[in-house]
Backbone as CSV, one residue per row, in Angstrom:
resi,resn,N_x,N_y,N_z,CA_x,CA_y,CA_z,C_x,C_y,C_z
1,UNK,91.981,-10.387,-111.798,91.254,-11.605,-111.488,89.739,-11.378,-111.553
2,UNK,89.397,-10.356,-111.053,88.063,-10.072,-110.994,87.425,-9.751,-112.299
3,UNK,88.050,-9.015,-113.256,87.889,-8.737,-114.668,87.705,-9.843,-115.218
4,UNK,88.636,-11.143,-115.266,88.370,-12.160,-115.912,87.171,-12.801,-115.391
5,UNK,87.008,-12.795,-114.129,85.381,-13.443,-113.576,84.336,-13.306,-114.047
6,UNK,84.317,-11.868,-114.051,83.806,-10.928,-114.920,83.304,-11.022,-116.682
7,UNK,84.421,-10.932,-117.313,84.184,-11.452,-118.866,83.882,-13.018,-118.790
8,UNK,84.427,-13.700,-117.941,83.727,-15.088,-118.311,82.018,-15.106,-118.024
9,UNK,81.727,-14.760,-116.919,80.523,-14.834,-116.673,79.566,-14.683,-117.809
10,UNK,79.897,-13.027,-118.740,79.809,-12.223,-119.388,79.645,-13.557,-120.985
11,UNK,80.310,-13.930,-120.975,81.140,-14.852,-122.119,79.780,-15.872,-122.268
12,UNK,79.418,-16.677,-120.696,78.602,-17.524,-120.527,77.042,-16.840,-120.994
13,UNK,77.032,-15.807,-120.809,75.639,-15.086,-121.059,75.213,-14.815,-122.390
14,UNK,76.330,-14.685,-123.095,75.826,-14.205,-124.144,75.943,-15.273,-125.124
15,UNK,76.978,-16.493,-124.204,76.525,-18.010,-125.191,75.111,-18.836,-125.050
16,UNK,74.378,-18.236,-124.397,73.174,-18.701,-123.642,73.151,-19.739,-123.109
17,UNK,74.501,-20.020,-122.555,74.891,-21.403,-121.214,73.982,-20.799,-119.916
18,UNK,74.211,-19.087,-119.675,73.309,-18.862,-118.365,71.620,-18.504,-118.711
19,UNK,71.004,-18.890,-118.101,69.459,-18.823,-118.260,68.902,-18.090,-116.853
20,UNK,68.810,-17.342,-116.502,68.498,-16.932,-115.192,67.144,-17.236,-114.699
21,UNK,67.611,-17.625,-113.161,66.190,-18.334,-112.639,65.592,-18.202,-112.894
22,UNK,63.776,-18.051,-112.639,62.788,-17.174,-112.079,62.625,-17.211,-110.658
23,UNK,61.961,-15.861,-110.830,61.628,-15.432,-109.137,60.573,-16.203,-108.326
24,UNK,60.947,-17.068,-107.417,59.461,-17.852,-107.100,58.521,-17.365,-106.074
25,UNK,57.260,-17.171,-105.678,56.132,-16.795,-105.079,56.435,-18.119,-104.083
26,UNK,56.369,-19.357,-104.400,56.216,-20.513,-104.005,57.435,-21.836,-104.336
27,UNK,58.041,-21.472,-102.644,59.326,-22.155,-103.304,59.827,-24.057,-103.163
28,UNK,58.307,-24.003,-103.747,57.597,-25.877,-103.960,57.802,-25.769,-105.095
29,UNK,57.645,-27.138,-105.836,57.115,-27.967,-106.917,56.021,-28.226,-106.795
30,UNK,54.671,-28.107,-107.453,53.715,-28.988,-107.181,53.130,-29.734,-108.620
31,UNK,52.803,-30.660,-108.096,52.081,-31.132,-109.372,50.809,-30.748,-110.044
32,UNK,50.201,-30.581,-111.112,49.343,-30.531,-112.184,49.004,-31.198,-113.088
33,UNK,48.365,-31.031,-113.436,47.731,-32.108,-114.681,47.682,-31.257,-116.404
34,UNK,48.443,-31.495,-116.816,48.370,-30.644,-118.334,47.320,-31.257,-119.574
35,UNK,46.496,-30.231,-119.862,46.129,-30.495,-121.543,46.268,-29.385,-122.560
36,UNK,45.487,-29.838,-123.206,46.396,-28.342,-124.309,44.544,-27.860,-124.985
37,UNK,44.947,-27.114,-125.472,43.780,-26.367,-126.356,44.556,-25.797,-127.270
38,UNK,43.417,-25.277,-128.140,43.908,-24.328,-129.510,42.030,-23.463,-129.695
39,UNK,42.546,-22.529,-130.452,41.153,-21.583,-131.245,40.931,-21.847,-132.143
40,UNK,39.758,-21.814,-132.859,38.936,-22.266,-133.971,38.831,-20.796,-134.922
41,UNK,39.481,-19.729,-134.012,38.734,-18.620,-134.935,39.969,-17.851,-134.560
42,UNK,39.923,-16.845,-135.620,41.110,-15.769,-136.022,41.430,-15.011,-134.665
43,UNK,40.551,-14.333,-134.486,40.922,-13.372,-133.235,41.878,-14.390,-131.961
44,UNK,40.842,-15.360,-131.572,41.546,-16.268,-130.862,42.171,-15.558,-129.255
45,UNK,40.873,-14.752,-128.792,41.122,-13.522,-127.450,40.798,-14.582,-126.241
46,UNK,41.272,-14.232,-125.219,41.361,-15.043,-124.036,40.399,-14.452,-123.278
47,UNK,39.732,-15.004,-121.947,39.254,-14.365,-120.854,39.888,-13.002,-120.665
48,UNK,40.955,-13.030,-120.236,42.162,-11.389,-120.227,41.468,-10.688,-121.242
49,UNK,41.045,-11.093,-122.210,41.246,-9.955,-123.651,42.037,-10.111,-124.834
50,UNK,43.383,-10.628,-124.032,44.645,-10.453,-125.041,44.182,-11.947,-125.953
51,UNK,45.281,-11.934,-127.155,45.190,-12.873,-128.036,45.814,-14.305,-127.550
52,UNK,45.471,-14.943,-127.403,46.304,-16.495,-127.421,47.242,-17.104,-127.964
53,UNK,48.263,-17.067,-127.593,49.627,-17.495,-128.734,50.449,-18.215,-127.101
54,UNK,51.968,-18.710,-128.058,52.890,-18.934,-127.531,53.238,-18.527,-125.844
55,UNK,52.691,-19.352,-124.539,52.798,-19.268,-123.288,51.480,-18.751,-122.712
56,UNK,50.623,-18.768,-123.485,49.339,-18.914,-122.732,48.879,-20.080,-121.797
57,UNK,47.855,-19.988,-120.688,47.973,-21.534,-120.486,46.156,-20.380,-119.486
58,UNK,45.493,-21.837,-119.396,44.177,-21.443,-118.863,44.254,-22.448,-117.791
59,UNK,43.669,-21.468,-116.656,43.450,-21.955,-115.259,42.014,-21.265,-114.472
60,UNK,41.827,-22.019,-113.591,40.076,-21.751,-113.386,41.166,-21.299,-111.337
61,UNK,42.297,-21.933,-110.810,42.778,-21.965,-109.722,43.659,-20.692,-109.528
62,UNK,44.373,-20.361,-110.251,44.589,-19.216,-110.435,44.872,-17.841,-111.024
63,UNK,44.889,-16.851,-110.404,44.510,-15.549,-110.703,44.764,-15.366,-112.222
64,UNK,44.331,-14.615,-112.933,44.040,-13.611,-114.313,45.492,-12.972,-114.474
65,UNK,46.685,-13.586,-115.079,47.923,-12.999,-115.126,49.296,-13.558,-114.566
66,UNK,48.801,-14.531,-113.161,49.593,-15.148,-112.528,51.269,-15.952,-113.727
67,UNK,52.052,-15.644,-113.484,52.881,-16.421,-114.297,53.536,-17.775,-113.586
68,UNK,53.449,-19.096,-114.566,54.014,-20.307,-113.713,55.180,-20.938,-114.521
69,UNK,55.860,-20.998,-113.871,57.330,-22.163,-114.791,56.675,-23.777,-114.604
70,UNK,56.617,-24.529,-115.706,56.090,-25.856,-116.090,57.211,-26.436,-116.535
71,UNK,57.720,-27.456,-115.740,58.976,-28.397,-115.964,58.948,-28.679,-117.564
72,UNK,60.202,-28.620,-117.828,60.358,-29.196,-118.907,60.049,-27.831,-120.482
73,UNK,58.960,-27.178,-120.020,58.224,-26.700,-120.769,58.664,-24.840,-121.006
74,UNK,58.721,-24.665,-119.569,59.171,-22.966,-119.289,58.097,-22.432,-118.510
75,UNK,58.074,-20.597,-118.760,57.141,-19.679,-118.161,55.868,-19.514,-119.219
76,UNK,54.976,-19.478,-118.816,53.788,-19.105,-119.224,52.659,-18.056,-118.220
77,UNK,51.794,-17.503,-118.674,51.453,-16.770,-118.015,49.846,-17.210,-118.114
78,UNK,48.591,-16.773,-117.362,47.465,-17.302,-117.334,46.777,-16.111,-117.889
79,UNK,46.067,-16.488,-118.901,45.681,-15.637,-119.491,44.070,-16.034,-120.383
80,UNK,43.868,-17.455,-119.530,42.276,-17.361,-120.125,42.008,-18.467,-119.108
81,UNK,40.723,-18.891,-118.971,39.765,-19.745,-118.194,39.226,-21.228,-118.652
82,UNK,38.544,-21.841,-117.979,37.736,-22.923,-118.944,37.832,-23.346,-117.493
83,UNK,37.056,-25.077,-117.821,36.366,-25.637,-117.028,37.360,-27.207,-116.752
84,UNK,38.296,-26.318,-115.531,39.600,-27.374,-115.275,39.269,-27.119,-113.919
85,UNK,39.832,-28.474,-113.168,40.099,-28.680,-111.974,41.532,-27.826,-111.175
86,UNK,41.288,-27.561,-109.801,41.820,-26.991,-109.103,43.508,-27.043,-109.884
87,UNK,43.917,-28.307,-109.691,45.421,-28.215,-110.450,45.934,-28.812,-112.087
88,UNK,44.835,-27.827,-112.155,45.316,-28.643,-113.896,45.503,-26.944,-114.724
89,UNK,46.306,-27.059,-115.557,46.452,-26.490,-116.787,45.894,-26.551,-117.846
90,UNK,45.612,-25.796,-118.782,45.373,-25.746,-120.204,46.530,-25.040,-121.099
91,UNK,47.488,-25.835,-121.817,48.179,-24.787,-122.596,47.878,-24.748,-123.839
92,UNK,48.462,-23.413,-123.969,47.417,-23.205,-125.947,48.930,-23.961,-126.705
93,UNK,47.936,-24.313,-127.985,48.725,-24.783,-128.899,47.890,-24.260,-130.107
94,UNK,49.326,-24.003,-131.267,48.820,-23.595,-132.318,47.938,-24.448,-133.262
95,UNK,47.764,-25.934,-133.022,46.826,-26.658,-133.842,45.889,-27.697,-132.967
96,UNK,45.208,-28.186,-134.034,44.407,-29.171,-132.991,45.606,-30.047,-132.757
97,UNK,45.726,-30.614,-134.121,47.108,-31.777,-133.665,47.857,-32.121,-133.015
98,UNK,48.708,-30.366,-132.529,49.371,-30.333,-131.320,48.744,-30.235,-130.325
99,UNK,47.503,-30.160,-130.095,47.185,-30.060,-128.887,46.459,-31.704,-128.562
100,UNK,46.336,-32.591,-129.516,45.716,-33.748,-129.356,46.791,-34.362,-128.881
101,UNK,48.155,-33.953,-129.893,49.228,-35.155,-129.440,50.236,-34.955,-128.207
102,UNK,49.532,-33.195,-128.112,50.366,-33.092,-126.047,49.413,-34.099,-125.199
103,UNK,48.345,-34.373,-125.513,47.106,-35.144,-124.460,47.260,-34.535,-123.085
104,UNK,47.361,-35.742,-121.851,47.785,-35.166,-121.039,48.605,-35.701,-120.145
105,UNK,49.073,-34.551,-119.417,50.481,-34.818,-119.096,50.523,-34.354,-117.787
106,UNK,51.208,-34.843,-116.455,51.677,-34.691,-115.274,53.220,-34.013,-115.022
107,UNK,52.621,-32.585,-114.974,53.980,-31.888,-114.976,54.022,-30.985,-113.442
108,UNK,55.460,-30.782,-112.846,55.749,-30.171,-111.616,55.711,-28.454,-112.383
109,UNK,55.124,-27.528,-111.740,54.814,-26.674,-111.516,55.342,-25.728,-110.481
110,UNK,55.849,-24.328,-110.694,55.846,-23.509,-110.116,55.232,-21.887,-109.847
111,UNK,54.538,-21.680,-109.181,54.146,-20.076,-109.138,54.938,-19.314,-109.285
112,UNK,55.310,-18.407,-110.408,56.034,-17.219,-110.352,55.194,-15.807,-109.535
113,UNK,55.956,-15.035,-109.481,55.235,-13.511,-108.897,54.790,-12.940,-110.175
């Protein structure tokens, strides 16, 4: 019995039916305010240093690294700055386009560790 619990679970994981939580710092929702950005130039390096791609997101509220789950959207991690209010986001996007046609958006938020 336990074997079969077992391979099913097993079964579910590797159909990617299971998604495992994240770990929360903060075990609220809160709200934010989303816009998006993109880089104009090749390097395209963040406050951090690192390059800007896929789950970047810029915050002036918190820390240099902090990772947050954004409804709808997933985990991202903070990895550059700019000139946003206490609860707002910046997430990178690879074009202007996409980042014109995310505009902005009111999404629930969580602090990861």
């Amino acid at each position: 019995m336990i074997v079969s619990k077992i391979m099913f679970v097993l079964l579910l994981a590797a159909s990617g039916y299971l998604h495992p939580a994240p770990v929360v710092q903060r075990q609220h929702w809160e709200t934010y305010t989303l816009t998006a950005y993109t880089c104009y130039d090749q390097a395209c390096l963040t406050a951090s240093g690192r390059r800007a791609g896929p789950g970047t997101v810029a915050s002036t509220s918190l820390a240099m690294g902090t990772r947050v789950w954004i409804q709808k959207l997933g985990e991202f991690r903070v990895e550059d700055r700019g000139d946003l209010e206490s609860k707002q986001l910046d997430v990178w996007m690879p074009s202007r386009e996409e980042a014109i046609q995310f505009g902005v958006q009111e999404r629930q938020v969580r602090v990861l560790r």
